[in-house]
C-alpha positions in Angstrom: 0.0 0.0 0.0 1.3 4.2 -0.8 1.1 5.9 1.7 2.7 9.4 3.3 6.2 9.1 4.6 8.0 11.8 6.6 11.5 12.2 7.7 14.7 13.5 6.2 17.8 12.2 3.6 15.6 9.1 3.2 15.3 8.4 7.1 11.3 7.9 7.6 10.4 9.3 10.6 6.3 8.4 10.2 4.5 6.7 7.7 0.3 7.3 7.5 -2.1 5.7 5.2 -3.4 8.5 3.4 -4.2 8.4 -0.1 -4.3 12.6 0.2 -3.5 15.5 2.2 -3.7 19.0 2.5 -0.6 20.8 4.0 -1.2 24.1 5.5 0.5 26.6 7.8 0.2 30.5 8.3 2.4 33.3 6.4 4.8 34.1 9.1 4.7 38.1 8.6 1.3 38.5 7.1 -0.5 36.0 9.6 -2.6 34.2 6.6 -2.9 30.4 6.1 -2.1 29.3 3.3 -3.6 25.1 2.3 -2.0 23.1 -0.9 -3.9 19.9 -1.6 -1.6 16.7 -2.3 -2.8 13.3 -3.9 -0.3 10.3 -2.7 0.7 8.5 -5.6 3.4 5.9 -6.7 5.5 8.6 -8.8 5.0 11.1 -5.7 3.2 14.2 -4.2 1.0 15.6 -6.4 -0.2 19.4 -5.7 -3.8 19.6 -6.8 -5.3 22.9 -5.4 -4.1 25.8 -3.4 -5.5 28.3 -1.6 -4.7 31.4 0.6 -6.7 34.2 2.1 -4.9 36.5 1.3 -1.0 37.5 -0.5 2.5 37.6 1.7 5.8 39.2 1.3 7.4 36.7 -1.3 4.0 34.9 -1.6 1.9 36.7 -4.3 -1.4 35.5 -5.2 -0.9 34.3 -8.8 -2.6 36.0 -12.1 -5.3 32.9 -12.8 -6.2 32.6 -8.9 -9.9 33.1 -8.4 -11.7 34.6 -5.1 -14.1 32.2 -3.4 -15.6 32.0 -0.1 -13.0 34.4 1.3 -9.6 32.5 -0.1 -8.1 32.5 -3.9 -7.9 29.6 -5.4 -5.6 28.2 -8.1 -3.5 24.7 -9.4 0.1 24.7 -10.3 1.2 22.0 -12.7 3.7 20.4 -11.4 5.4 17.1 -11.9 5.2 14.6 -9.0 7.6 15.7 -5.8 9.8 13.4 -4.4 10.3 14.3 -1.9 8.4 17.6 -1.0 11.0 19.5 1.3 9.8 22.0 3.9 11.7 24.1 6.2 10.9 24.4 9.6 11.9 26.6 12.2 11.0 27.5 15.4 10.6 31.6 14.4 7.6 30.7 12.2 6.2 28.3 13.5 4.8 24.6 12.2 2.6 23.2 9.3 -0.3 21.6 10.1 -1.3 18.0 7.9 -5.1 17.6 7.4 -7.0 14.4 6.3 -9.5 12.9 7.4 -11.0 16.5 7.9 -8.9 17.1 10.8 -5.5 19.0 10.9 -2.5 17.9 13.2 1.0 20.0 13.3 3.9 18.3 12.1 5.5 18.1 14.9 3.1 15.3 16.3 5.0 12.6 14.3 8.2 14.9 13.5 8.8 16.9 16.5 8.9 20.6 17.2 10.8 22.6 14.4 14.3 23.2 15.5 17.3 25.8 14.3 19.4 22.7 14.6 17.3 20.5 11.6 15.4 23.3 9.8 13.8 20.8 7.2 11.6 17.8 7.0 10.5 16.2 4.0 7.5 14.4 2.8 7.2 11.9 -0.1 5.1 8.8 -1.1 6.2 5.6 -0.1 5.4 2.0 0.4 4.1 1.2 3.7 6.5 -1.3 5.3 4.1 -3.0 7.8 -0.1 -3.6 9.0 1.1 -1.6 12.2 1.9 1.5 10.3 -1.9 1.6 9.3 -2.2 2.4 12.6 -0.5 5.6 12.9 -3.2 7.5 11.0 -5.8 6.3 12.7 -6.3 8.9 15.3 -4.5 11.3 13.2 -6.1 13.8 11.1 
């Protein structure tokens, strides 16, 4: 079974059964969350939809977004990510992984973010074991 793996340099961390996600976390100096939508598949994270309530230094809203209930919404195309690296500190704070129509922060399977290993990285894997399909259970 694919599922999400999380970790770093190919260490896994966690592993959840989750066919997709949606990765959100809050623009550190404008204070808007911004949610990308990911699909789990065998040649990685694929970004479907995005959306953000508003733009951020470094974060502008693109050209073909469109404004609904309050956020813009828009798709990249992208290729498959493999992995999908984020950087964490501690300054701004964590990402939060939704599914199952609850959100969690990272650092419930990952830790807190730390100055001392400022990135964690997500990618599609194969689940190595029935016990891992327990991890996402609760999660959400």
């Amino acid at each position: 079974m694919i599922g999400l793996c999380m970790g770093l340099a190919g260490a896994v961390w966690a592993q959840l059964p989750v066919p997709a996600f949606t990765l959100a976390w809050q623009h550190t100096i404008e204070k808007v969350r911004w949610e990308e939508d990911y699909r789990v598949t065998a040649e990685g994270l694929l970004l479907g939809e995005a959306r953000v309530k508003g733009s951020g230094a470094g974060m502008e809203i693109p050209a073909d977004a469109e404004l609904r209930e309050g956020s813009w919404h828009y798709q990249r195309r992208l290729a498959p990510l493999q992995p999908l690296r984020l950087g964490r500190t501690p300054e701004a704070g964590d990402y939060q992984l939704c599914f199952n129509q609850r959100c969690r922060a990272l650092s419930d399977w990952a830790g807190p973010p730390q100055a001392s290993q400022p990135a964690l990285e997500l990618w599609s894997c194969e689940l190595s074991s029935p016990a891992s399909a327990d991890a996402g259970q609760d999660a959400g």
